[in-house]
N, C-alpha and C positions, 0 to 999 in steps of 0.2 A: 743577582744569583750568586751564592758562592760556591767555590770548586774544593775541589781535595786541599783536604789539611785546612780548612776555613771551619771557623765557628759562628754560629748568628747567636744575636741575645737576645733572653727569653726576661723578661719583668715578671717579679713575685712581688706581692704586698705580703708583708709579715708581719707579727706583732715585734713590738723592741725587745722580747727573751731570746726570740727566735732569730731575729736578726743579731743577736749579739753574739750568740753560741754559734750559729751559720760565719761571723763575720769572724769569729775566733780562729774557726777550725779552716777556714781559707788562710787566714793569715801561717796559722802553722804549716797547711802544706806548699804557698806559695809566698810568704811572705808579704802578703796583700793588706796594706796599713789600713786603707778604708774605702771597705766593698762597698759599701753605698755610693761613691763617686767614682768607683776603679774602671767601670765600665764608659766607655760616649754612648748614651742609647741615640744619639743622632747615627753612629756607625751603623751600615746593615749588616758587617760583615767583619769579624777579626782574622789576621792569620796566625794560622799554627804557629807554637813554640811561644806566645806567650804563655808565662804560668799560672797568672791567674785565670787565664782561660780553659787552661788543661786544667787545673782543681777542680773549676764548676761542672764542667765537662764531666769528669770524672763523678763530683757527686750528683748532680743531674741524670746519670747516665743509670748512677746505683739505686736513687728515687723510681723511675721509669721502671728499671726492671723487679724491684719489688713493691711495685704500688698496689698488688691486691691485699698483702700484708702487713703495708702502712697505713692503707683502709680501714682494715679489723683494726686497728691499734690506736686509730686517731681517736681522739680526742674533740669531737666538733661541735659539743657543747660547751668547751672548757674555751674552745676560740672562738667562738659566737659571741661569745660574755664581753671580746674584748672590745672597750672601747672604738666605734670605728675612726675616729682622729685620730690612734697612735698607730696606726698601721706604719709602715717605713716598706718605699719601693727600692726594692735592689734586683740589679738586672745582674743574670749569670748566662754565661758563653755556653754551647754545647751544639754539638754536630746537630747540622736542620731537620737529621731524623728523629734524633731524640727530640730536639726540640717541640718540631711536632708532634711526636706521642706525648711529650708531656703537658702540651695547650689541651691534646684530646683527650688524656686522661683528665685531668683538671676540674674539665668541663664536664665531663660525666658527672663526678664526683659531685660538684656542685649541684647538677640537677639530681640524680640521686637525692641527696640530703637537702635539696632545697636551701640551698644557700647560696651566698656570695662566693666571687676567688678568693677575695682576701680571707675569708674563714675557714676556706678548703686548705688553700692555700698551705695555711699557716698550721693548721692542724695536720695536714702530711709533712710536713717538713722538721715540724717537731715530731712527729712521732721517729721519725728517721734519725737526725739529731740524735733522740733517748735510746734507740736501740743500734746506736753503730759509733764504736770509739771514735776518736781524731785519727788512729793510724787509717781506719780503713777510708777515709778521702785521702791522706795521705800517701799515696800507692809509692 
């Protein structure tokens, strides 16, 4: 279980645009060289004050609270298309309640539009990406 000031990690499958401009905009706010291995997903649990875990945190946290409006905006046909072998799994840090809201969000989502995570996935997280500069993960 983790306590105050602890982050758990949460696994996304993204397509490689989404993972490059996600792995961009981390590195600008944390200096995080390569998010696809920055995380041990064997860990259950990080402590606060790392940075890259406060970045994901932070953008996880902005995903969750406007995911009805990264809904409208997805795009889940354009990520249906993608090949499913170029997916790329990258695990981001954030507080266990966001985390949870965002497996349960997810998951709606999916069933909603009858699709897989990695489509849902990938189509909320670009839509977010497209409408929110690098400062604002940035805090």
């Amino acid at each position: 279980m983790t306590g105050a000031g602890r982050y758990t990690l949460f696994g996304v499958y993204v397509s490689e645009p989404v993972y490059q401009e996600l792995s961009d905009r981390i590195y600008e706010a944390a200096g995080v060289i390569d998010l696809e291995s920055y995380f041990d997903p064997s860990e259950s649990s990080l402590p606060a004050g790392d940075p890259g875990a406060e970045a994901t945190d932070e953008l996880l946290t902005a995903v969750v609270e406007s995911f009805a409006t990264l809904y409208d905006q997805a795009d889940f046909e354009a990520a249906n298309s993608v090949d499913s072998d170029s997916f790329v799994l990258v695990h981001l840090a954030g507080d266990p309640e966001t985390v949870a809201s965002a497996r349960d969000l997810f998951r709606a989502a999916g069933t909603i539009q009858r699709a897989d995570l990695r489509t849902v996935q990938t189509a909320i997280l670009e839509a977010y990406l497209a409408g929110h500069s690098a400062d604002a993960v940035d805090r």
